[in-house]
N, C-alpha and C positions, 0 to 999 in steps of 0.2 A: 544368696551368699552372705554369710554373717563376718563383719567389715572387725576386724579387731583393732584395738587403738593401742597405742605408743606412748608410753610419755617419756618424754624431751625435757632432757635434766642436764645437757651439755654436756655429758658425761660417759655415756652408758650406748651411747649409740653404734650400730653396725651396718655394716654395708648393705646386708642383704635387708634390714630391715628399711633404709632407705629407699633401695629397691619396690619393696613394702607399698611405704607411704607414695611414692613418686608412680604407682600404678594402677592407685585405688584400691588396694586390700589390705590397707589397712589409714587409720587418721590420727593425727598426733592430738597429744594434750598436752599441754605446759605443765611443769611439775610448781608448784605454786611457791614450796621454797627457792630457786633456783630464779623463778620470775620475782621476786620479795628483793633477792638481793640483787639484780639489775636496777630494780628503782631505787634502792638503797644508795646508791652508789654513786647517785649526782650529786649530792650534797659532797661527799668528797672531791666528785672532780670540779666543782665549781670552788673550792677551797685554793685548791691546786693550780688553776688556771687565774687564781688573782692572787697568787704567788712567785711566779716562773711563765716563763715561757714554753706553748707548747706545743707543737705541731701540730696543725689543722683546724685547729680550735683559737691559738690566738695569732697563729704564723698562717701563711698560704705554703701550697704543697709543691712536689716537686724541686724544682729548679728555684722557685716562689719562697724556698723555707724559709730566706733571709729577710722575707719583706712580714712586714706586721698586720694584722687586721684591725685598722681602725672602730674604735668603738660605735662610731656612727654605720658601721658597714656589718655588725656583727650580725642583725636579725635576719638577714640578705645574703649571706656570708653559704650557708650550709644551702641555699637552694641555686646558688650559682655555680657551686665547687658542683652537683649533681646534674646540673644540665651542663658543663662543659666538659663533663667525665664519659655521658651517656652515650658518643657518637659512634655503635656498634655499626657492622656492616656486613652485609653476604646476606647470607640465608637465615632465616626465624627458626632458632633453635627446637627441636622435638618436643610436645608438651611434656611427655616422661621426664626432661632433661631439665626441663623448666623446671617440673613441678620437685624433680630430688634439689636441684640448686636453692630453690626455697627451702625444704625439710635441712640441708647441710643449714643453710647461714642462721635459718632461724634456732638451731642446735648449738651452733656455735656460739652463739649471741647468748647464747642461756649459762655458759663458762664464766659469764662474769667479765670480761674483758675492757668492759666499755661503759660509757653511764648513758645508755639509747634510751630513749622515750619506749617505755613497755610498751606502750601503743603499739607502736611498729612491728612487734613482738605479738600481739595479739593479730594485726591485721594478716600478716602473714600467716597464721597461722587459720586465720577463718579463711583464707584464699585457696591454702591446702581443704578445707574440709566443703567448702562450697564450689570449687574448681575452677575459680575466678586466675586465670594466667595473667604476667606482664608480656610484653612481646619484645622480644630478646634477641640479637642478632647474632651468630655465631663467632664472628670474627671481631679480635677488638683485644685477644688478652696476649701475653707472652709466658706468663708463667712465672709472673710476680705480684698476680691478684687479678682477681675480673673484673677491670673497673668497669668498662662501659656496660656488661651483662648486668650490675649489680646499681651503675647507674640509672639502668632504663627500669631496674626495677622500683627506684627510688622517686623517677618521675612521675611513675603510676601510682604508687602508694598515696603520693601527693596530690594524684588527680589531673597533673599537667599531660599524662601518657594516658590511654585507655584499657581499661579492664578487656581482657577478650574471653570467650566461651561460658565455663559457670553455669548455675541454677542460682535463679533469685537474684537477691537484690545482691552487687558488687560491694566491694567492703567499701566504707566511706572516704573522703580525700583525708589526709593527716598533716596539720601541719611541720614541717620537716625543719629542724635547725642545725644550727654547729656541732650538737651535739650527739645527730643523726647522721648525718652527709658522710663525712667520712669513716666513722665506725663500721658502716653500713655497707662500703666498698675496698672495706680491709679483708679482702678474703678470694681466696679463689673456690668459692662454693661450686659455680658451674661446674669448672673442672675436677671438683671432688666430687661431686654428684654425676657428671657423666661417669667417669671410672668406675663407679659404684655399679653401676647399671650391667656396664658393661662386665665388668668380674664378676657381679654375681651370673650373668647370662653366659659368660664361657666358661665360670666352675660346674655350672650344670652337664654344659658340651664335654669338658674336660674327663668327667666322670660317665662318659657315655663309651669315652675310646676304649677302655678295656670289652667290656662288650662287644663292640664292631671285632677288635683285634679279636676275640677272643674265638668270635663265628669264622673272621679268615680263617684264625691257624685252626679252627676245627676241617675245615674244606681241604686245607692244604695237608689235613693231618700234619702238622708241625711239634715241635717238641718242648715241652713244658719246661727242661733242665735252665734255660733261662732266668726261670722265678722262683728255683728253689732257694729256699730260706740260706742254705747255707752260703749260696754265693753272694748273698747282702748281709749277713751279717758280718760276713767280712772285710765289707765297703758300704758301711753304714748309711747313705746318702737317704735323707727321709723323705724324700718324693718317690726313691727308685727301691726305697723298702715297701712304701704305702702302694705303689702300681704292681711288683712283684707279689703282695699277698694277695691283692684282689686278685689277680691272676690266678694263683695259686688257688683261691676259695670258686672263683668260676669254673674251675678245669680240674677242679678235683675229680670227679667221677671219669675221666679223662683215661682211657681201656687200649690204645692203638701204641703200635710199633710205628714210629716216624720213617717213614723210605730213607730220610738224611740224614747225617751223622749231624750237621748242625745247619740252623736256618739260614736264608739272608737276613741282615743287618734288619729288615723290616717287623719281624719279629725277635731276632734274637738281644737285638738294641733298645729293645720297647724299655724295659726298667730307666736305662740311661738317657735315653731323650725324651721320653713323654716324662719322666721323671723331676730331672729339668726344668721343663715346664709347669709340673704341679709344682715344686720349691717356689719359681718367678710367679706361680698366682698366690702362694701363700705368702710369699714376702707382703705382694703388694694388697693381699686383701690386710698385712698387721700396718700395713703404713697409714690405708685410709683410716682405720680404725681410730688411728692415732687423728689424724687429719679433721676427721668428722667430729671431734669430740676436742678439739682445740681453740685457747682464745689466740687468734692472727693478728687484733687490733694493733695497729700502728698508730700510736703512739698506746701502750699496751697501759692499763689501770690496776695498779695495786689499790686498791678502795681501803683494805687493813692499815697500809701504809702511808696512805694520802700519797702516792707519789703517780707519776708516769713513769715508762721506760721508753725509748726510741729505740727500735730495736730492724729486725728484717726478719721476723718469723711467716710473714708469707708470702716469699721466698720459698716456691715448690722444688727445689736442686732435688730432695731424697723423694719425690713423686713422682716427678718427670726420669729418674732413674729407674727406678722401679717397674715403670710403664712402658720402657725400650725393655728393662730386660724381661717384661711377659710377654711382650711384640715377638721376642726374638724367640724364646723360649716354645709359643704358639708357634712359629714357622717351622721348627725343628718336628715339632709332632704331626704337623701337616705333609713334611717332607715325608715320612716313614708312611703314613698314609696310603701317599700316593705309591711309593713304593709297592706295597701288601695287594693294590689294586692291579699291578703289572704282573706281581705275583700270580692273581687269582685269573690275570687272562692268558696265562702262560701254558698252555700242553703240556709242559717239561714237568710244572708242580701241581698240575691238576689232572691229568691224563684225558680232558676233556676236549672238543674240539678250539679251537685258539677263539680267543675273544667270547669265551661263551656262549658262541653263536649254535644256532640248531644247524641239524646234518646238511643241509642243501649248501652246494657249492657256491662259495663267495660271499657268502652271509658274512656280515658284519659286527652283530652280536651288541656288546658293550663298548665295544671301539670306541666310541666318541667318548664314555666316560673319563679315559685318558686324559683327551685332550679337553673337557671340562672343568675335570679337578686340577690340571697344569693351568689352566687359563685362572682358577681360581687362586691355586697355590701364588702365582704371579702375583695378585693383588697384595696377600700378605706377605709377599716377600719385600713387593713396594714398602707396603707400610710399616715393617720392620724398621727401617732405615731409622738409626737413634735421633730423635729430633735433639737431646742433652746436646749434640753437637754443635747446633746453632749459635749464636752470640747476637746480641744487641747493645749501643751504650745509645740511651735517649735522655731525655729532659735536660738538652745538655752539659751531659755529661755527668749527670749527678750519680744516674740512676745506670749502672756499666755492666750490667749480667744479668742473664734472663735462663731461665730454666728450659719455656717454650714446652712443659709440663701440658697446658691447653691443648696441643696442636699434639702432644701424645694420647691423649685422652682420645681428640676424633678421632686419628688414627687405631687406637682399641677398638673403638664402637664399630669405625669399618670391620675389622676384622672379625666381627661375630658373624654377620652370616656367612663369609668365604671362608670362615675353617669349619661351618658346620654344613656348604656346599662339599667340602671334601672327602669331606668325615661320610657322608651321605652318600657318595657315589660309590665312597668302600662297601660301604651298607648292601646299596643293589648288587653287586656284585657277587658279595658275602651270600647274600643268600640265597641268587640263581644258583652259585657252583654250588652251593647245600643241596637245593633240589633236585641240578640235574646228577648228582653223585649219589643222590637218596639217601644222607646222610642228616642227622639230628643232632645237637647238643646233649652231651653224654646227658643223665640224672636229668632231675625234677626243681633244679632250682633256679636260680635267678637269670642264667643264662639263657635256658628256656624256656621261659617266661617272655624273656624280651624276643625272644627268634619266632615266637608265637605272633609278636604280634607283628611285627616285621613281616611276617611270612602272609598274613591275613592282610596287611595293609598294602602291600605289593604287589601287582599284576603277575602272573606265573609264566604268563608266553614267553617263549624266546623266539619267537619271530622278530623280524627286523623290523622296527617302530622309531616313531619318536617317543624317545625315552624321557623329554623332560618333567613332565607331570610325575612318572617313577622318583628322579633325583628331588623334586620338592616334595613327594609326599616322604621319602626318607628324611630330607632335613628338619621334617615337619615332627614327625614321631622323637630325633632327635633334641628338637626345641622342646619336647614335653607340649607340646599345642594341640 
């Protein structure tokens, strides 16, 4: 496989390309100007900070801001503020998850923000290309920056935490200062970097549903008047215009009289809710965009202007939104899902025996796919739940709002495999009732292409079986795996 590389200019960065680098296909480079003016940049802040007062460099953090760091305390200063930040907890975050939290921060780092030791900059960046991880605990952020995630990465860099997995020799210890420590934990990288992962792995799913739906409504013979152009260009809504053409381009060859004068909701709704949905992933893949490619540093460096700024830019409020509303917007197209699947075991819209089952009496059929996809659709309706609702006021009292942005992210990551369990179960469904109605995907295009392979990768019996090897190898084909 030929590994393509990236270069990281703090600027330019994208989700899917995160994705990219945090799964081994592809390895970043430093862009060499972008790295120039990060070293450039301590001579002004060392200007700055024997001028003024400035947070975390010559004040302690938090609650702390009012107290000063003694000059005798400074060289001790940045590796204290990092081990008492580091105390994550729960579960060791996924290496994927790890390794995009590294590609975000070290991207971010490259905006200029901060006057970090390029070192750091460099290490992190042979740890992406050599696969040397920190070990990282899940639990620890709220949605105002990742300290502990970003502290345990700082204790490793420095050699106090250990290197795990890799080829070859681990990057070397660094020594870490004031001017590291807290730069270094101004960011909620984890969090941006999960989200990443995860949006690019349900843009894929997302773009899979017109297909599924597209094989229902050929089985149900349902009716296309739905996606006609003219009824979106009348309600311009550009997710439910973008899901009514694909539709339109799948089912063009599309020759049958509908038994119905109109669908149920399961297809006739497709533009309005799975539309929805595409909007809340495009929202939130232009926010990380923004996110990934952001300097967050608190106390933030104008290096031009010799100054600092004190500011609250990372502060995730418009991420942790964003991320309820594609939580919510996913549950909406899962909903209609499971619908099309009630559909497909209905006699009334398939004239087939109920449940898809074969002729023999009390056969079963796909029965249980129901209660599979309901048991799955449940998960995402849990984690729907807007975590934006939450509140914290800690350090006390300084620090009084929290996003809780983190805790929407895991909640995303859940939800990729239980919307493409459901998605999957329409699948098997979709195309028993194809086979036992002896019916095709009109034309020679992309529709039948996918129903090709759907149809080969799926067991043909409709005897009563366990079907779960059927619903993961649908999920499978829909992960592109």
């Amino acid at each position: 496989m030929t590994i393509a590389h990236l270069v990281l200019d703090g600027h330019s960065l994208k989700p899917f390309q995160v994705s990219a680098l945090a799964r081994g296909s592809a390895r970043p480079l430093i862009d060499p100007k972008a790295r120039a003016q990060v070293r450039e940049a301590r001579t002004a802040a060392e200007r700055i900070t024997a001028r003024r007062r400035v947070y975390g460099y010559t004040t302690g953090v938090g609650a702390n801001r009012t107290g000063s760091v003694p000059e005798s305390a400074v060289d001790t200063f940045g590796m204290r503020l990092l081990r008492s930040h580091s105390g994550g907890i729960g579960p060791v975050v996924r290496d994927d998850q790890t390794r995009a939290m590294l590609v975000v921060r070290l991207n971010q780092l490259l905006r200029g923000g901060a006057a970090i030791n390029v070192a750091v900059l460099d290490r992190i960046a042979e740890a992406l290309i050599s696969g040397h991880l920190p070990t990282v605990h899940t639990l620890g952020a709220i949605g105002t920056g990742d300290l502990s995630a970003l502290g345990e990465l700082g204790l490793t860099l420095a050699g106090e935490l250990p290197w795990r997995g890799g080829s070859g020799t681990a990057p070397a210890p660094l020594t870490l200062t004031r001017w590291d420590a807290l730069p270094l934990m101004s960011s909620g990288a984890l969090t941006i970097g999960q989200s990443a992962l995860a949006t690019t792995d349900l843009g894929h799913l997302l773009d899979r549903v017109p297909l599924v739906a597209s094989l229902t409504l050929t089985a149900l013979r349902g009716s296309t008047e739905p996606y006609a152009k003219h009824v979106h260009d009348l309600r311009p809504h550009a997710g439910a215009q973008l899901l009514a053409a694909r539709m339109r381009e799948l089912l063009a060859p599309a020759d049958w009289t509908p038994p119905l004068v109109q669908d149920p909701f399961g297809l006739r709704c497709l533009p309005q809710v799975h539309g929805a949905a595409l909007d809340a992933w495009s929202s939130l893949e232009q926010v990380l965009s923004v996110e990934i490619n952001a300097a967050v540093e608190n106390p933030l460096l104008n290096a031009g202007a010799e100054d600092y700024y004190h500011h609250g830019g990372f502060h995730l409020a418009r991420l942790g939104l964003a991320l309820d509303q594609f939580r919510l917007g996913l549950l909406g197209s899962a909903e209609l899902s499971t619908t099309r699947l009630g559909m497909l075991l209905e006699p009334a819209f398939t004239s087939l025996p109920p449940f898809l089952a074969d002729a023999e009496d009390g056969s079963s059929g796909l029965m249980i796919t129901e209660y599979a996809a309901q048991s799955a659709l449940a998960e995402l309706r849990g984690a729907a739940q807007p975590v934006t609702l939450g509140h914290a006021v800690i350090s006390r009292g300084v620090e009084e709002h929290a996003s809780f942005a983190s805790t929407g992210a895991l909640r995303l990551l859940e939800t990729t495999e239980h919307f493409g369990l459901v998605l999957a179960c329409e699948l098997v469904a979709a195309v028993r009732a194809l086979r036992m109605r002896g019916l095709l995907p009109a034309g020679e295009g992309e529709l039948q292409d996918f129903y090709d392979r759907a149809a080969q990768a799926l067991d043909p019996s409709v005897a009563d079986r366990n079907l779960t090897s059927d619903i993961e190898t649908a999920a499978s084909l829909l992960a592109g795996e």
